[in-house]
C-alpha positions as CSV (number, residue, x, y, z in Angstrom):
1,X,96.3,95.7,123.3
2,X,99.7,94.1,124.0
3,X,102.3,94.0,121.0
4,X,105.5,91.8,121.2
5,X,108.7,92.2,119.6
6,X,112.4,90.8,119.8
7,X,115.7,93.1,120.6
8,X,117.9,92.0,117.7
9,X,121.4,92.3,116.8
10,X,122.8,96.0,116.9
11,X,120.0,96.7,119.3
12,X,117.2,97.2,116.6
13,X,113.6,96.6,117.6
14,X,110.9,95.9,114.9
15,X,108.0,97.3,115.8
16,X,105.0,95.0,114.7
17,X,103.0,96.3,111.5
18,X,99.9,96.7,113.0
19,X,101.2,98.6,115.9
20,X,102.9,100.9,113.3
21,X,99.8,101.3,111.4
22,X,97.7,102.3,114.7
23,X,100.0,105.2,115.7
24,X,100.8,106.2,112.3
25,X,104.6,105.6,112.0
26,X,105.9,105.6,108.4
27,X,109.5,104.7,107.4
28,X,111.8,107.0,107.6
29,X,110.3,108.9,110.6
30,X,111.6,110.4,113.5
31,X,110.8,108.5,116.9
32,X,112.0,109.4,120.3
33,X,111.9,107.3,123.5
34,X,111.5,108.4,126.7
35,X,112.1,106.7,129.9
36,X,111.2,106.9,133.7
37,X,113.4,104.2,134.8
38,X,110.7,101.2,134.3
39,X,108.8,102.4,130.9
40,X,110.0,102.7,128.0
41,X,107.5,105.4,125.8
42,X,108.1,105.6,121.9
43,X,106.5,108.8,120.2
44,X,106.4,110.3,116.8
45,X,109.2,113.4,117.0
46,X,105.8,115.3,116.1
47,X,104.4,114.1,119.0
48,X,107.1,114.9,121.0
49,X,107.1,118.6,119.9
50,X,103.5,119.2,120.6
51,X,103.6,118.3,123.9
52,X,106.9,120.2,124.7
53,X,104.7,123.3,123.1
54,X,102.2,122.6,125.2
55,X,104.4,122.3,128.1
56,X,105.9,125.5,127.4
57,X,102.6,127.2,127.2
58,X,101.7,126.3,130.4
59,X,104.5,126.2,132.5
60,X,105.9,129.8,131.6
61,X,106.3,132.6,134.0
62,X,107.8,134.6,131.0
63,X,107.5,134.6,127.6
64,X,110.2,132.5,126.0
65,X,110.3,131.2,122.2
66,X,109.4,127.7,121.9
67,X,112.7,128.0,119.2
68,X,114.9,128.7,122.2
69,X,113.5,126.3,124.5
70,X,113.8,123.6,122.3
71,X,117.2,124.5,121.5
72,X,118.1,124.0,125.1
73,X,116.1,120.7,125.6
74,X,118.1,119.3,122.4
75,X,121.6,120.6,123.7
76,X,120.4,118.7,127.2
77,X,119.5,115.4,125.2
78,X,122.9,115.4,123.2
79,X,125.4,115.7,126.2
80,X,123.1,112.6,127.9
């Protein structure tokens, strides 16, 4: 299903109710985008997380704490 909404002022996109209701999102909750250059992806923080755990899980060659990788992935996102 398609959903439309308007850039406003300040940069602030409303995101249509239903849409909101489908995936879950609440006020006050913490939404990250991601881009690849021509999409634009909006997840839960929650979402986020799990699939960076999941990542992690699979991708290792070592152990490392998910703690300590997310650490680093936040310090990369900051200095962006």
């Amino acid at each position: 299903m398609s959903y439309h909404a308007k850039l406003i002022k300040g940069g602030k996109i409303v995101i249509p109710a239903q849409l909101r209701r489908e995936l879950g999102f609440k006020e006050g909750d913490s939404l990250v985008f991601e881009s690849d250059g021509k999409r634009l992806v909006l997840k839960s923080r929650e979402v986020m997380l799990r699939d960076i755990r999941s990542k992690v899980k699979t991708g290792l060659s070592k152990p490392v704490s998910v703690e300590t990788y997310l650490q680093e992935k936040w310090a990369e996102a900051e200095s962006e």
